[in-house]
VEXPA-619283 format. One record per residue (C-alpha): x, y, z. Coordinates in steps of 0.1 Angstrom, whole numbers, padded with zeros to 4 digits, always signed. Last residue first. Example, Ala and Ser with C-alpha at 12.3 -4.5 7.8 and 13.67 -1.06 7.14 Angstrom:
+0137-0011+0071 +0123-0045+0078 
END
This chain:
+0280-0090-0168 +0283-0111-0132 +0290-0148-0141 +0272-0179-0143 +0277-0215-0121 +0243-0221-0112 +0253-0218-0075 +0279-0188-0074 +0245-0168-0098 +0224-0177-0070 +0245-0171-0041 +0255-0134-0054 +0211-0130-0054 +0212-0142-0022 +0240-0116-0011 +0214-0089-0026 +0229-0067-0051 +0239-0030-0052 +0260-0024-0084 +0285+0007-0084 +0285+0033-0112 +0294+0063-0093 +0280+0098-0102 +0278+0106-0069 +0242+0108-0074 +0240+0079-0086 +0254+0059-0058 +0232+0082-0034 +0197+0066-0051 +0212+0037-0053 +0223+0035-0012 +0185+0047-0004 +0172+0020-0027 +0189-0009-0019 +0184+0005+0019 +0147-0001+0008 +0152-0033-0003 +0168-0049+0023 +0201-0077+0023 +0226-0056+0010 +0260-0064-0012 +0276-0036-0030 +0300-0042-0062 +0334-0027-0067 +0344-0021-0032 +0373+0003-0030 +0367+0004+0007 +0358+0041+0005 +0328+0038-0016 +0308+0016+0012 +0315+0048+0041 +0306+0075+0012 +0272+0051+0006 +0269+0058+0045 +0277+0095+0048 +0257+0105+0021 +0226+0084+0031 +0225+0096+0065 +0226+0133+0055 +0198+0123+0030 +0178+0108+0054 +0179+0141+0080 +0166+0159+0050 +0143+0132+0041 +0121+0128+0074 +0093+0111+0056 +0099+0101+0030 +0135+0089+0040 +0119+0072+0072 +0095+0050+0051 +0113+0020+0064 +0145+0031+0076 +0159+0046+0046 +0187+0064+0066 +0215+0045+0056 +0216+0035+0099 +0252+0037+0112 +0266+0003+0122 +0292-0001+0096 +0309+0029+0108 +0343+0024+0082 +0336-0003+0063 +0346-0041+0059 +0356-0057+0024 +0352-0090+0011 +0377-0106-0011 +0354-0131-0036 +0371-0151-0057 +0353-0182-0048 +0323-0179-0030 +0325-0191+0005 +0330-0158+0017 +0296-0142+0007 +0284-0174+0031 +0301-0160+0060 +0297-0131+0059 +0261-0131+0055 +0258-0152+0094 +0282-0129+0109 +0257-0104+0111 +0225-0112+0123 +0216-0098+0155 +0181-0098+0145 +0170-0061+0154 +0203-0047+0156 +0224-0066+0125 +0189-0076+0106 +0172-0046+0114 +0197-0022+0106 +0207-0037+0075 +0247-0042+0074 +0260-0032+0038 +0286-0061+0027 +0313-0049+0005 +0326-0066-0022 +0360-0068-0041 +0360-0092-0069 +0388-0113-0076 +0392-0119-0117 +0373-0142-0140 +0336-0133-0117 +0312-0156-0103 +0335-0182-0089 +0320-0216-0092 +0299-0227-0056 +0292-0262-0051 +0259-0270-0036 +0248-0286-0004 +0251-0251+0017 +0245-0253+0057 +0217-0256+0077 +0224-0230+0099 +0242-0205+0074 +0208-0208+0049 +0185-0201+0075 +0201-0173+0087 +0211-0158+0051 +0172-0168+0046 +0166-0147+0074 +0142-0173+0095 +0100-0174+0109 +0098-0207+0122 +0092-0193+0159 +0069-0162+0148 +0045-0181+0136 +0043-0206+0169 +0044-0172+0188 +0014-0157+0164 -0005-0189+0165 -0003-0189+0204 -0015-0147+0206 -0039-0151+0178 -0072-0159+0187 -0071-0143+0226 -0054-0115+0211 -0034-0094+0236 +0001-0108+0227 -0007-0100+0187 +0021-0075+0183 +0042-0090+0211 +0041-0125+0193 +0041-0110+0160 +0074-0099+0165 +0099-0122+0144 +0075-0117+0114 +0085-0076+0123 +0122-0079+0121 +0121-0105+0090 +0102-0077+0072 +0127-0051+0081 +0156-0076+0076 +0141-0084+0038 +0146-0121+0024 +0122-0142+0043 +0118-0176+0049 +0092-0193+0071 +0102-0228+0085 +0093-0264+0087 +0064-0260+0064 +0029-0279+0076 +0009-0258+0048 -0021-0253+0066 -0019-0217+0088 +0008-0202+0058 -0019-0178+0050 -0037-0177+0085 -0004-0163+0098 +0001-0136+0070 -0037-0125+0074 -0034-0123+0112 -0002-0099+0109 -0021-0075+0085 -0049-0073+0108 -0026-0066+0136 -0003-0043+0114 -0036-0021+0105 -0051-0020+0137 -0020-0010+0156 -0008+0019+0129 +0022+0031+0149 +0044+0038+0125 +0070+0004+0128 +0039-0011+0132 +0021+0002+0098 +0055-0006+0079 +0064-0037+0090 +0030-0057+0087 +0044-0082+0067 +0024-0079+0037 -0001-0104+0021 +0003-0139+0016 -0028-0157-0003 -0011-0165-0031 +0010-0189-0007 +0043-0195-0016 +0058-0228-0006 +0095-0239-0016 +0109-0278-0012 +0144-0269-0003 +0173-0294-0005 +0205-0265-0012 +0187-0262-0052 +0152-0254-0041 +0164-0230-0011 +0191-0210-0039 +0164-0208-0066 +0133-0196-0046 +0160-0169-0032 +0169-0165-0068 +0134-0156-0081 +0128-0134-0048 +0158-0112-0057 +0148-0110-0095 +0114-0100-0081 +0132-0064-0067 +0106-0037-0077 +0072-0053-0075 +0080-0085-0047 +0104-0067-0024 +0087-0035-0025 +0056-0059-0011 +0075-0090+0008 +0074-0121-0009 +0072-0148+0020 +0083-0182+0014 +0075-0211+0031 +0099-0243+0039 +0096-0274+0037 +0129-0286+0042 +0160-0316+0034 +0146-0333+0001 +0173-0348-0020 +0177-0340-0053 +0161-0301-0062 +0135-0293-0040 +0098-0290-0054 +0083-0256-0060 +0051-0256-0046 +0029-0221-0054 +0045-0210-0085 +0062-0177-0090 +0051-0160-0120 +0040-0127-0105 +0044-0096-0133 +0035-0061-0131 +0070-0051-0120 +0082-0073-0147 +0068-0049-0172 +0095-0025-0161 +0097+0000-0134 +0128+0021-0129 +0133+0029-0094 +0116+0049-0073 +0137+0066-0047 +0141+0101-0057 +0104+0105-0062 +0094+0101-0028 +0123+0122-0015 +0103+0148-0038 +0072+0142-0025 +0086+0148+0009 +0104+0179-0004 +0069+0196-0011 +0068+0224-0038 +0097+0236-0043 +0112+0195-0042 +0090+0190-0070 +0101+0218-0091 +0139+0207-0092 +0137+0217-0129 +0158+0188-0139 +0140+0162-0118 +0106+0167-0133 +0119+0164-0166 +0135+0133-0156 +0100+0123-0144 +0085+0131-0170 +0108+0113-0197 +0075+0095-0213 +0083+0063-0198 +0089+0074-0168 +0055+0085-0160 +0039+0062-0182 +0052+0034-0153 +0043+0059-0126 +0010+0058-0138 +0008+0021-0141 +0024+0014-0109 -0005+0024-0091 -0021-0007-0096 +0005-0027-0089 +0008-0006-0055 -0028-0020-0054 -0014-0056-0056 +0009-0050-0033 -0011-0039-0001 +0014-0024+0024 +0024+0003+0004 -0008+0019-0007 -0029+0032+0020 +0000+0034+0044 +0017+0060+0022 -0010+0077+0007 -0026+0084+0044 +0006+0091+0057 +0013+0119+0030 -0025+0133+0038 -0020+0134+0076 +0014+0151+0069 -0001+0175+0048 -0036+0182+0068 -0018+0184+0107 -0014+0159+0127 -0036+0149+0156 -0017+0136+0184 -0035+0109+0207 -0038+0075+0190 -0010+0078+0163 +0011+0091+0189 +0000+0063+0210 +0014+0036+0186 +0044+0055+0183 +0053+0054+0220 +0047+0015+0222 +0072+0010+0195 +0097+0033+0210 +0098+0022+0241 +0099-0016+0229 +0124-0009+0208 +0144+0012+0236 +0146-0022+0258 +0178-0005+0279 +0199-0032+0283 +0224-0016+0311 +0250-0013+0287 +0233+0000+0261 +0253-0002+0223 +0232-0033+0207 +0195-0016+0215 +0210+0022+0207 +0217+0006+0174 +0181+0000+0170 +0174+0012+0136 +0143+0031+0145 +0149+0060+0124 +0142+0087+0155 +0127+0118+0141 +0090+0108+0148 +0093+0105+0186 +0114+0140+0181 +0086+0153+0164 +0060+0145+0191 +0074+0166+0221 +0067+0198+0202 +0039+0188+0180 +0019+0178+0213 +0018+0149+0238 +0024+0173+0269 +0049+0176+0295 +0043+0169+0333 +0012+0141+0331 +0039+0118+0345 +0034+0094+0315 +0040+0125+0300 +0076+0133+0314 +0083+0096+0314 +0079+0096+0276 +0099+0128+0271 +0127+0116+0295 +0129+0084+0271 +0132+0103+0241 +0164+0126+0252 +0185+0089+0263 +0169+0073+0227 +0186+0107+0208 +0167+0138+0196 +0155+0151+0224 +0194+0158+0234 +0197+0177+0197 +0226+0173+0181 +0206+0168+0143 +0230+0145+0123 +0247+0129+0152 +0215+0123+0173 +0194+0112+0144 +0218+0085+0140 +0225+0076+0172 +0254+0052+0179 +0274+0084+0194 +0250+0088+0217 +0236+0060+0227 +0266+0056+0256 +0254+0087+0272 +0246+0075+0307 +0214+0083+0311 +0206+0057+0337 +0178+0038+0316 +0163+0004+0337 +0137+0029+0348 +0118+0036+0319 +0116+0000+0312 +0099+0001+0344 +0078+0029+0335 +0065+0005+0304 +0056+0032+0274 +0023+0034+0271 +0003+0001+0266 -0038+0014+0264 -0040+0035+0291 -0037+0067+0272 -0007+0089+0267 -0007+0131+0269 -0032+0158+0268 -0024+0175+0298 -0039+0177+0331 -0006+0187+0352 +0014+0214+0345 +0044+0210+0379 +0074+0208+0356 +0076+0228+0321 +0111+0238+0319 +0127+0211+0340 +0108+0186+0319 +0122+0201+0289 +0158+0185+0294 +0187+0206+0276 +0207+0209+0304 +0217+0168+0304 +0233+0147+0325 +0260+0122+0324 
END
């Protein structure tokens, strides 16, 4: 199927423009292997919510042909629909002919943030975002503010008026998604070496994550809990930094690379069997830093020996299997509902894997929604910075959870924790979103939900 809305047929035959540079632009013979058939379509969630034939993988890919042929330029026009699409991947899982759109897309963003200068605002908001985020113990820093902030009813103030969102709705998507910060979020109490409990099966490593770590410790404390306790011996290095996800799912190359060194020279002598990680972007990337590092002469074979023990914990935990009994962690049956990450289901083609261990817990009757698949529309930093397209996303997914009657909401990424809150409450619906580790834990020591 083809399309009438292609540019290329508009602006064919200008030649010289400012487009890609030689360093890894998108693969021509990836390209190629696309026959615009239409099958991404429906599976694309910046597609369905905007309709725009730029706007879906099929629509991206002519742009990046177009100016790898010099025939369309790298400019605001061709570069916001690079920047609309979430990267979830679906498009990945749906192709029939195995179209490698992730590493199309990757490669494009990386010379976007080369080659197209963007303008003050968005320069600025990227600038925050990547200057603060990936480095945890400055995001502790900032904390404080934000801590006084809510403290002193600001921010509900804030809220009431709708001000913020007058003045910058980016800001304001910002705002929508922080949760509440306690003293905990300016606490790290996790030991280096925690010992296994009985029999010792693994050495494994533990990475925190940066969101994960200051908003969602409780998730970290019971993953630490669940490993120990199934025959884990845990290691945490303090010198463990971020993943990398969010400057390479944007582009940044130097940033992620440095990043991804730091990580892999953190965990370089502590002889664990595997890497565990609780967040699918996170996992997503660690999976990666073969490709992200493949030109390093350093780095390229510790990056791929890296990247080799690198597990979900769900993974890890359904491969190896659970030691421990699990006690029912409610008096009555509780419905659940499992939220599919996009990066763990697309990215890591983990699905089944979660499943199945929510299942072993007693009482549990778990529930399956309508369009599973569909990106939340948090997508890394995506709701900040596309919010309006985020929010439709976020609607139509926590509307997708609500309608299985679930009573509690299981997801295995903090920021689509955060997204689906964010949509819970303004619903108005009082539905928990909890980590399936975090269900584990509680199965595992025997307590039940308040």
């Amino acid at each position: 199927m083809q399309t009438s809305e292609n540019p290329i047929n508009e602006t064919a035959n200008i030649k010289n423009l400012k487009g890609f540079d030689a360093n890894h632009p998108p693969d021509p013979k990836l390209i190629d292997s696309c026959v615009h058939c239409g099958f991404c379509l429906s599976t694309c969630p910046s597609y369905r919510v905007l309709g725009k034939e730029m706007d879906s993988p099929r629509g991206r890919i002519y742009l990046m042909d177009a100016i790898n042929e010099g025939e369309i330029a790298l400019n605001e026009a061709s570069a916001q629909h690079f920047d609309s699409c979430l990267g979830c991947l679906a498009c990945v899982t749906t192709c029939p002919s195995g179209v490698q759109y992730d590493k199309l897309i990757s490669a494009t963003r990386h010379q976007v943030e080369r080659n197209y200068s963007r303008n003050w605002f968005d320069t600025l908001i990227r600038k925050l975002i990547f200057t603060l985020f990936p480095y945890p113990n400055l995001l502790r820093v900032f904390l404080v503010p934000l801590f006084v902030y809510q403290k002193l009813g600001l921010q509900k103030l804030v809220r009431a008026t709708g001000l913020l969102k007058l003045i910058s709705p980016r800001l304001a998507a910002m705002d929508s998604i922080l949760p509440e910060i306690t003293l905990k979020s300016f606490q790290s109490n996790l030991p280096t070496i925690i010992p296994a409990q009985g029999e010792k099966r693994y050495r494994v490593g533990v990475i925190l994550g940066c969101v994960q770590r200051l908003f969602f410790s409780p998730v970290n404390e019971a993953t630490v809990r669940v490993l120990t306790a199934n025959g884990c011996e845990v290691v945490i290095p303090k010198s463990q930094g971020c993943c990398a996800a969010l400057p390479e799912h944007q582009g940044q190359t130097q940033q992620a690379q440095a990043l991804a060194k730091q990580m892999i020279d953190s965990f370089a002598d502590t002889n664990v069997d595997y890497v565990i990680i609780n967040a699918a972007g996170c996992g997503h990337t660690l999976k990666e830093y073969g490709h992200i590092l493949e030109n390093d002469p350093e780095y390229s074979e510790k990056a791929k020996q890296f990247a080799a023990k690198v597990r979900d914990a769900q993974e890890f935990l359904a491969t190896v299997g659970l030691t421990t009994k699990l006690s029912p962690i409610t008096e009555k049956p509780l419905t659940l509902v499992y939220q599919d990450a996009c990066h763990l289901l697309h990215g890591q083609k983990i699905s089944v894997q979660p499943r199945q261990l929510l299942r072993q817990i007693p009482n549990i009757k778990l529930k399956e929604p309508l369009d599973a698949a569909l990106c939340c529309g948090s997508a890394g930093v995506y709701n900040m910075l596309q919010p309006e397209v985020a929010e439709e996303l976020g609607q139509q997914k926590v509307q997708n959870l609500l309608d299985t009657g679930a009573e509690l909401i299981a997801s295995p990424n903090p920021g689509c924790a955060l997204q689906i809150s964010k949509h819970l409450k303004a619903q108005g619906k009082n539905v928990e979103v909890m980590h399936p580790i975090e269900l584990l834990d509680y199965a595992i020591r025997g307590e039940k939900l308040s």
